[in-house]
Biotite code that builds the C-alpha atoms (Angstrom):
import biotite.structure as struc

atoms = struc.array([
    struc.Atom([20.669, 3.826, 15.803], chain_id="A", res_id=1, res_name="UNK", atom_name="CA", element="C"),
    struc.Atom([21.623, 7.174, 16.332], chain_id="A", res_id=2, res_name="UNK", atom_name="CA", element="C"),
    struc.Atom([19.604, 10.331, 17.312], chain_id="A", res_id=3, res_name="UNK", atom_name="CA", element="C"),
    struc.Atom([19.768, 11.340, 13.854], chain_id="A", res_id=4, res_name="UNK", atom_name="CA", element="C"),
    struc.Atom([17.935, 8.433, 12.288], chain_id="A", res_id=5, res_name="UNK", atom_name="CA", element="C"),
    struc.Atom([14.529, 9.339, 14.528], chain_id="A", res_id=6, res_name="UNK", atom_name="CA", element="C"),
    struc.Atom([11.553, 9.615, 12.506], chain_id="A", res_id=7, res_name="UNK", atom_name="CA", element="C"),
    struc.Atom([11.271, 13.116, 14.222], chain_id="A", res_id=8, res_name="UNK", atom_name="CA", element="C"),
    struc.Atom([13.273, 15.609, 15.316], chain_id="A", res_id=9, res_name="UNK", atom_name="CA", element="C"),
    struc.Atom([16.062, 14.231, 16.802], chain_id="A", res_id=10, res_name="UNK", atom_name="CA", element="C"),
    struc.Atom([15.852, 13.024, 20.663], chain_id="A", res_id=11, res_name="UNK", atom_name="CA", element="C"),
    struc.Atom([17.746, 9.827, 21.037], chain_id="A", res_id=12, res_name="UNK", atom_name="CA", element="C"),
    struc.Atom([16.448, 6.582, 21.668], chain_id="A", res_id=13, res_name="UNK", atom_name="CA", element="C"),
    struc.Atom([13.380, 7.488, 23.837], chain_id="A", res_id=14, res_name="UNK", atom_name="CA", element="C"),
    struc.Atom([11.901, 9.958, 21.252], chain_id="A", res_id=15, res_name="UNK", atom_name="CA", element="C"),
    struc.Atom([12.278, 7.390, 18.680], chain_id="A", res_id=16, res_name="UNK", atom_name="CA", element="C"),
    struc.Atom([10.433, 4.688, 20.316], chain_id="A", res_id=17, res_name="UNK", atom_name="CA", element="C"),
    struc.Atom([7.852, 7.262, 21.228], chain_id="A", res_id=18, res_name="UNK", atom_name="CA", element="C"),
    struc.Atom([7.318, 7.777, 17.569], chain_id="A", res_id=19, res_name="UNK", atom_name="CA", element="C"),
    struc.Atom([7.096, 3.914, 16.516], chain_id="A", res_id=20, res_name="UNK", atom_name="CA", element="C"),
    struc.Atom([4.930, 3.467, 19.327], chain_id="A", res_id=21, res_name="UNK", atom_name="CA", element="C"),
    struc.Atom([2.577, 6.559, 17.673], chain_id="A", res_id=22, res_name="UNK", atom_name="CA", element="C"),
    struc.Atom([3.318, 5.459, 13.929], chain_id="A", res_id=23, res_name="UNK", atom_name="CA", element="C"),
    struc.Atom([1.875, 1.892, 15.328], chain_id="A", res_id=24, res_name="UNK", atom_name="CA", element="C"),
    struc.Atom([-0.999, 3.028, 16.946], chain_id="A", res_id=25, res_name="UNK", atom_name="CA", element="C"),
    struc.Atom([-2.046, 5.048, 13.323], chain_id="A", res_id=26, res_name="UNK", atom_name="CA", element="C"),
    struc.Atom([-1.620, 2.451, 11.257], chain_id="A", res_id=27, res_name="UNK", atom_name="CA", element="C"),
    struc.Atom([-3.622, 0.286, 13.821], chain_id="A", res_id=28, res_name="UNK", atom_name="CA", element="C"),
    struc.Atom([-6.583, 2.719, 13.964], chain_id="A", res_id=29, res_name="UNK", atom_name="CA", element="C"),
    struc.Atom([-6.427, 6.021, 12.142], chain_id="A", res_id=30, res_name="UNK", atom_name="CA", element="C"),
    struc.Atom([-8.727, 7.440, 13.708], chain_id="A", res_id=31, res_name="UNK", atom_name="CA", element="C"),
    struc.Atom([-7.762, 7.087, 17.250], chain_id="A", res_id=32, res_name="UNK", atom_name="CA", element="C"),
    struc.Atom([-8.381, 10.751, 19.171], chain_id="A", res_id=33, res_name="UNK", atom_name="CA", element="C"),
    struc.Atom([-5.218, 12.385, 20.773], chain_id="A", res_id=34, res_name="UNK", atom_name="CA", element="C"),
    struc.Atom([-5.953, 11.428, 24.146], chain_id="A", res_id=35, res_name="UNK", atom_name="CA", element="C"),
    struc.Atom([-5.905, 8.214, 23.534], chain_id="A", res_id=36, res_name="UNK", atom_name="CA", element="C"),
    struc.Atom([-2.518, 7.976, 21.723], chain_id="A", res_id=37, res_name="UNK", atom_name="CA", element="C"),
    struc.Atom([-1.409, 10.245, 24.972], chain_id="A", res_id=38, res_name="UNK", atom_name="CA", element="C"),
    struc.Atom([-2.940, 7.495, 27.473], chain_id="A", res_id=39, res_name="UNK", atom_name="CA", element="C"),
    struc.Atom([-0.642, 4.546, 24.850], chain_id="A", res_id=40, res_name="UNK", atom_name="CA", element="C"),
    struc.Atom([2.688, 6.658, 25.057], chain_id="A", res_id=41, res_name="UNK", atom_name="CA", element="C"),
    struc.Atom([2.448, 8.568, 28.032], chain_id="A", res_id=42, res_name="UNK", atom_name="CA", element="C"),
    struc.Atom([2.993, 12.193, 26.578], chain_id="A", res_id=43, res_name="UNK", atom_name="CA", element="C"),
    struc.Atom([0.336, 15.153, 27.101], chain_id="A", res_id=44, res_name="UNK", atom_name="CA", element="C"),
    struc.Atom([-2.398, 15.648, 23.995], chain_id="A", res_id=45, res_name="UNK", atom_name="CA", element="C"),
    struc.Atom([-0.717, 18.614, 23.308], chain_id="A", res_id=46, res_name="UNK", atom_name="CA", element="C"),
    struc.Atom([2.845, 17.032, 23.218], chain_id="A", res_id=47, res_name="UNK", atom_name="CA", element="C"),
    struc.Atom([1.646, 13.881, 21.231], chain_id="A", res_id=48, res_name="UNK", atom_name="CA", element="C"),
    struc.Atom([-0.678, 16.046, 18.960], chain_id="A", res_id=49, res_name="UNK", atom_name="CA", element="C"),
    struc.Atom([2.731, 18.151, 17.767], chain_id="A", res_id=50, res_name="UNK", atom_name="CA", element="C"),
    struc.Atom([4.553, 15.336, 17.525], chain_id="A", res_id=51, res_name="UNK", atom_name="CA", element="C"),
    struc.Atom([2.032, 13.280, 15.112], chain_id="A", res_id=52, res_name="UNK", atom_name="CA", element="C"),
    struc.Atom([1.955, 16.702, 13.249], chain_id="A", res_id=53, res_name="UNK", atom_name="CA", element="C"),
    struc.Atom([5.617, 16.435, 12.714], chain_id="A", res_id=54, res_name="UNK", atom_name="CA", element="C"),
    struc.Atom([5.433, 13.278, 11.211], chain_id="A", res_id=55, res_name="UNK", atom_name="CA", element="C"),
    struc.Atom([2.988, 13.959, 8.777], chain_id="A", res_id=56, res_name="UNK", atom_name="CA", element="C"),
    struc.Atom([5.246, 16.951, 7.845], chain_id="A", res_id=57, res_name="UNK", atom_name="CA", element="C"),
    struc.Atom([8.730, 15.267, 7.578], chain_id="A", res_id=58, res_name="UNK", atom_name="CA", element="C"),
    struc.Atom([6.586, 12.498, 4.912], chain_id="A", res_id=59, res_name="UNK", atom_name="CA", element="C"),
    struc.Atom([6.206, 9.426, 7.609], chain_id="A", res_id=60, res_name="UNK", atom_name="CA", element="C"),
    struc.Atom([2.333, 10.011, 7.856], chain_id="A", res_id=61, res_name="UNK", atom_name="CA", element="C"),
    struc.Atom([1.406, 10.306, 4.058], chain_id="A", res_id=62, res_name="UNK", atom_name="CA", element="C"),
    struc.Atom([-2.009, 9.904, 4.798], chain_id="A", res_id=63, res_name="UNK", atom_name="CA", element="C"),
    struc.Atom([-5.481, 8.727, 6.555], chain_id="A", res_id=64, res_name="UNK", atom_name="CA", element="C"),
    struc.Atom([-7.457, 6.122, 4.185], chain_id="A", res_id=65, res_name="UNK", atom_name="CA", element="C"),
    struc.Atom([-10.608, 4.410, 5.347], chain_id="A", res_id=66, res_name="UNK", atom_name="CA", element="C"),
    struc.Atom([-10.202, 0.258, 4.826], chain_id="A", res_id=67, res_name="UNK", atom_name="CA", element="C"),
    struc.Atom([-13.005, -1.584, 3.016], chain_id="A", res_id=68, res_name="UNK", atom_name="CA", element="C"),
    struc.Atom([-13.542, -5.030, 2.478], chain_id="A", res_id=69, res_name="UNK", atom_name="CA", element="C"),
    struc.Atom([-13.103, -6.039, -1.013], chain_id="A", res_id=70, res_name="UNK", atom_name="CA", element="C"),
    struc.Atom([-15.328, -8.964, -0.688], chain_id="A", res_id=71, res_name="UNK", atom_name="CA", element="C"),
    struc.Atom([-18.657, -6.800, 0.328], chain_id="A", res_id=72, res_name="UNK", atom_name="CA", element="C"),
    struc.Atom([-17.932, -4.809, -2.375], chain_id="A", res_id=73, res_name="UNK", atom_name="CA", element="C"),
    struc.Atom([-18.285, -7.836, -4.820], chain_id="A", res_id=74, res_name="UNK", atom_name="CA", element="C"),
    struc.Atom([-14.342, -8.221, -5.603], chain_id="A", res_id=75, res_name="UNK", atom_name="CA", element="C"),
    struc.Atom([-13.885, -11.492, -3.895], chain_id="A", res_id=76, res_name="UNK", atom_name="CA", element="C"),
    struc.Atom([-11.281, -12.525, -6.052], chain_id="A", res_id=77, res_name="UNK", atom_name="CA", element="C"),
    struc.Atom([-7.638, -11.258, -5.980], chain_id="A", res_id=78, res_name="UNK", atom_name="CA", element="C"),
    struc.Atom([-4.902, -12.409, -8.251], chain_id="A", res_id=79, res_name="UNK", atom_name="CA", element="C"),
    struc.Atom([-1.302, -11.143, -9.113], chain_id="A", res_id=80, res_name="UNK", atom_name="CA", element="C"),
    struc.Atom([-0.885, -10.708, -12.924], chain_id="A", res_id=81, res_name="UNK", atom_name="CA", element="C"),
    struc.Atom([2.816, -10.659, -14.295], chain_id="A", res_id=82, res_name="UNK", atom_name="CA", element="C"),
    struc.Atom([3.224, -8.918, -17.325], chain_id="A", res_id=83, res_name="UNK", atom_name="CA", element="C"),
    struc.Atom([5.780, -8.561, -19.785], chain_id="A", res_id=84, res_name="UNK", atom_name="CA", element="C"),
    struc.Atom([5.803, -6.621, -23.323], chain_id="A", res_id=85, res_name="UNK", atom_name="CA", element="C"),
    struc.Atom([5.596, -8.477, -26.245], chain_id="A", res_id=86, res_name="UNK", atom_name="CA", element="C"),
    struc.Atom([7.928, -6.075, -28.368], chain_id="A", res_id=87, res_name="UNK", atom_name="CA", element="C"),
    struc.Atom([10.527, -5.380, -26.254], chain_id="A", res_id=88, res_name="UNK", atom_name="CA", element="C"),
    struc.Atom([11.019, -2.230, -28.335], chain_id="A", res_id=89, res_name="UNK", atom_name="CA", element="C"),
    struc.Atom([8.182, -0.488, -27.488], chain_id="A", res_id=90, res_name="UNK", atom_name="CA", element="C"),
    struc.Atom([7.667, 2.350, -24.771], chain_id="A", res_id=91, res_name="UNK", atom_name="CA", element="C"),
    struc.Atom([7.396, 1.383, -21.573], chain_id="A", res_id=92, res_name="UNK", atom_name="CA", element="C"),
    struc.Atom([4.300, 2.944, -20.841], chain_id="A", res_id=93, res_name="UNK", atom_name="CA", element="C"),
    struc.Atom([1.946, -0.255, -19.052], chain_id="A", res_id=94, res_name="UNK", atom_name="CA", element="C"),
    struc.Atom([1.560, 1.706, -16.087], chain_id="A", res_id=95, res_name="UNK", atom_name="CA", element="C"),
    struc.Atom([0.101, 4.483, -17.965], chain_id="A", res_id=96, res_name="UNK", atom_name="CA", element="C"),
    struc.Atom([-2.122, 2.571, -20.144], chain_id="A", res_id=97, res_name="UNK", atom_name="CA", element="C"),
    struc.Atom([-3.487, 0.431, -17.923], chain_id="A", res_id=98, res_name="UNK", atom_name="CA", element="C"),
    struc.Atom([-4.508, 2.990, -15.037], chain_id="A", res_id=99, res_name="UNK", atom_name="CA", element="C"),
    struc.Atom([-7.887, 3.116, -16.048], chain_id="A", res_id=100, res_name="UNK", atom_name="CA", element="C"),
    struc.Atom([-8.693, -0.127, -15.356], chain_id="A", res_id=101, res_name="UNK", atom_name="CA", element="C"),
    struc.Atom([-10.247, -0.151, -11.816], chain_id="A", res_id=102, res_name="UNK", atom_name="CA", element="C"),
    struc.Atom([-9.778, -3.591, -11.103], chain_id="A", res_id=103, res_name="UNK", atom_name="CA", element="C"),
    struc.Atom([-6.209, -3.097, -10.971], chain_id="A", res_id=104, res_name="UNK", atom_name="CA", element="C"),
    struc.Atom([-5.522, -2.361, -7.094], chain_id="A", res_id=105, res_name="UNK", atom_name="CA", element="C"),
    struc.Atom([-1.451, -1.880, -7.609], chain_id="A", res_id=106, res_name="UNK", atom_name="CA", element="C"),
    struc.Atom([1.174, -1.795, -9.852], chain_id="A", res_id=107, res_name="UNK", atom_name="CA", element="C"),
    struc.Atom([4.806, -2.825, -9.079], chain_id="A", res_id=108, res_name="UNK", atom_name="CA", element="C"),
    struc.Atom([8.005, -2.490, -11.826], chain_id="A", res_id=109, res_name="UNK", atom_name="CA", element="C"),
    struc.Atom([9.793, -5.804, -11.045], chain_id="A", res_id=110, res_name="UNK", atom_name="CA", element="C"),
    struc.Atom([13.409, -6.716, -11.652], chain_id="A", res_id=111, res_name="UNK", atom_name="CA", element="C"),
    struc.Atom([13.320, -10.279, -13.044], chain_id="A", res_id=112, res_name="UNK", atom_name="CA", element="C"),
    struc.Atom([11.627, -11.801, -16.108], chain_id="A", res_id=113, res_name="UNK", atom_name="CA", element="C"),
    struc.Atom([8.285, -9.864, -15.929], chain_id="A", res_id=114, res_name="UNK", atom_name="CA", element="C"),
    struc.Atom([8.676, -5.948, -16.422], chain_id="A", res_id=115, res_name="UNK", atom_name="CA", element="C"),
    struc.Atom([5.596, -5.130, -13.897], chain_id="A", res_id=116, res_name="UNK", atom_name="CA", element="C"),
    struc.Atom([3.501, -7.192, -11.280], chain_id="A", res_id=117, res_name="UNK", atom_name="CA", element="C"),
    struc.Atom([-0.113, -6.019, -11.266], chain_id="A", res_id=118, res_name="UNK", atom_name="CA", element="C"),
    struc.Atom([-2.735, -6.887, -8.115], chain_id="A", res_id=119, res_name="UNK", atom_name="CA", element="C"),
    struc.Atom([-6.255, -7.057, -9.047], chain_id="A", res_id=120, res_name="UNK", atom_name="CA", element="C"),
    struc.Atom([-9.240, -7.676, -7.232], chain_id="A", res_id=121, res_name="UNK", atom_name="CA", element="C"),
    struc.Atom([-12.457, -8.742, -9.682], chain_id="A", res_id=122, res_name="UNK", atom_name="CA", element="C"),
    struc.Atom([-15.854, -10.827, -8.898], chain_id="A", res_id=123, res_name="UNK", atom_name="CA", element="C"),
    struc.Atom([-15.089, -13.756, -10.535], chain_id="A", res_id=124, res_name="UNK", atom_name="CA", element="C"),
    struc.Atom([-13.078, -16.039, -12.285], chain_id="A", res_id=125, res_name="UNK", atom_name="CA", element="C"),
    struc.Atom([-15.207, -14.712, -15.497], chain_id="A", res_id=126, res_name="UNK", atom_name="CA", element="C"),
    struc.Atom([-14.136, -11.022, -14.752], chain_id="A", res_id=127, res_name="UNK", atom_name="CA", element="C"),
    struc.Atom([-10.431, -11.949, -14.409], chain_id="A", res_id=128, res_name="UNK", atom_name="CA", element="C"),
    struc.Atom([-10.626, -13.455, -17.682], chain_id="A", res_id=129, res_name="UNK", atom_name="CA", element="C"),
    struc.Atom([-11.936, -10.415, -19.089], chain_id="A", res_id=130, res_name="UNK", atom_name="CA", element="C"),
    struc.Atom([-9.667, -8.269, -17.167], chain_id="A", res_id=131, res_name="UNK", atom_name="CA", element="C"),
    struc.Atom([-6.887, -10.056, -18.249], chain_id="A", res_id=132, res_name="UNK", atom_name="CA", element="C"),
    struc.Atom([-8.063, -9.570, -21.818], chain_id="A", res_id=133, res_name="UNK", atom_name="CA", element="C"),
    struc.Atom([-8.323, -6.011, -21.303], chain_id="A", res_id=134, res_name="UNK", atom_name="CA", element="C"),
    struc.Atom([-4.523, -6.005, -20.022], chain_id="A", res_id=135, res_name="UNK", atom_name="CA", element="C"),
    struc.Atom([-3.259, -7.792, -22.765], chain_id="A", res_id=136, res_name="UNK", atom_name="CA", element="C"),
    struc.Atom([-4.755, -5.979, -25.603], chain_id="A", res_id=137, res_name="UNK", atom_name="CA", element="C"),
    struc.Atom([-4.504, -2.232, -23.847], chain_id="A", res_id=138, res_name="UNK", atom_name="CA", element="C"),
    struc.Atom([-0.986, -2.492, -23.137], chain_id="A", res_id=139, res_name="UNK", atom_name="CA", element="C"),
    struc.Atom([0.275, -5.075, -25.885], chain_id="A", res_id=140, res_name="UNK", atom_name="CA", element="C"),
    struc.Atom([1.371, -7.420, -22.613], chain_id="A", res_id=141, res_name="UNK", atom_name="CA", element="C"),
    struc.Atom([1.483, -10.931, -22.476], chain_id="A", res_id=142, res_name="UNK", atom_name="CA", element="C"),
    struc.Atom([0.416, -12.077, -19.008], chain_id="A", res_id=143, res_name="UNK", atom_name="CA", element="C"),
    struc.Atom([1.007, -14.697, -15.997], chain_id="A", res_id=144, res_name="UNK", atom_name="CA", element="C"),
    struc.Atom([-1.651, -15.019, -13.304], chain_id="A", res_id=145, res_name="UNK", atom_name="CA", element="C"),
    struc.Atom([-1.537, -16.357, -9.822], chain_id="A", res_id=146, res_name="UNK", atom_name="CA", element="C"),
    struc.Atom([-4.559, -16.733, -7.837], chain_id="A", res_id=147, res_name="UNK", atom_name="CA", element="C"),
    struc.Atom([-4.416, -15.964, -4.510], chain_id="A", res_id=148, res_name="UNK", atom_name="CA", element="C"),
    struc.Atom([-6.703, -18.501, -2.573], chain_id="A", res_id=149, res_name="UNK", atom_name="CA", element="C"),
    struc.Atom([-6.658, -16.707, 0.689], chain_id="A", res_id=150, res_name="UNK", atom_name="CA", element="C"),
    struc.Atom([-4.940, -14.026, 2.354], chain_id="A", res_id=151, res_name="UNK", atom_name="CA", element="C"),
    struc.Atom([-3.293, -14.622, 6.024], chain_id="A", res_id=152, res_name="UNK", atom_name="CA", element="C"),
    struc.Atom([-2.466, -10.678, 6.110], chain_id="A", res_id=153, res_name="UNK", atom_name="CA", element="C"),
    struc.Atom([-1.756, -7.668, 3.948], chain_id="A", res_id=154, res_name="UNK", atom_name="CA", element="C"),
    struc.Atom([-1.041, -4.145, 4.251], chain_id="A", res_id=155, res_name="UNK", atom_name="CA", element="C"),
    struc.Atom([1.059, -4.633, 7.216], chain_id="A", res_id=156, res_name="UNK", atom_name="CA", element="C"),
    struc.Atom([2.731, -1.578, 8.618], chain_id="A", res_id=157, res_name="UNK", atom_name="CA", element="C"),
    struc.Atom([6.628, -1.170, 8.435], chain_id="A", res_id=158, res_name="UNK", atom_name="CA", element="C"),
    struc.Atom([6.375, 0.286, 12.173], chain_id="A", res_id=159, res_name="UNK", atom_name="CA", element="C"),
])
């Protein structure tokens, strides 16, 4: 990989894996202090701290976000609902339509069959049915659900 491709300013090899090893230690913990990510990569606080500032400028950071357990929260349940218009001549405006609906945790556009894959996270079996209602008559969809049973991992980091 050349120099070029670094996630920030260019430096060669070394600077590059200095910045995966940062981008890794954010996505692990967010709010890890400076000095620590100096102690992991072996930079000064000062050093690392304009570094990780870079990042977040050139678009690689986008962001801090606290994690919360869906289950606490009553959402136990998460499925992946396919969706596909029923008049193909209509707008393709799903995305818009369905954005208030909270249980809806992401929405993909899909090449294949389906036009949009949709994860959602509700309490029960009860509220996916309803949910699912919702989607259908909101956005004039039909659907296909999958429920997920459990989850090994998600959200991992590209770093």
């Amino acid at each position: 990989m050349s120099s070029s491709s670094s996630p920030a300013e260019p430096g060669g090899e070394a600077a590059l894996d200095v910045d995966r090893r940062l981008l890794a230690a954010l996505v692990r913990d967010g709010r890890v202090s400076y000095t620590e990510l100096a102690e992991r990569v072996g930079l000064s606080v000062s050093a690392v701290h304009q570094r990780v500032r870079r990042l977040e400028q050139r678009g690689l950071i986008t962001g801090y976000r606290a994690t919360v357990d869906a289950r606490l929260l009553g959402r136990g349940l998460t499925a992946f609902v396919a969706i596909t218009p029923l008049d193909q001549a209509q707008a393709d405006d799903a995305p818009g339509k369905l954005v208030h609906l909270d249980a809806i945790e992401a929405c993909y556009s899909v090449a294949g069959v389906e036009s949009y894959l949709l994860k959602v996270r509700v309490a029960s079996p009860e509220a996916l049915e309803q949910l699912l209602r919702d989607i259908r008559t909101t956005a004039n969809v039909s659907t296909r659900t999958t429920v997920v049973l459990s989850t090994f991992y998600e959200d991992r980091p590209p770093v």
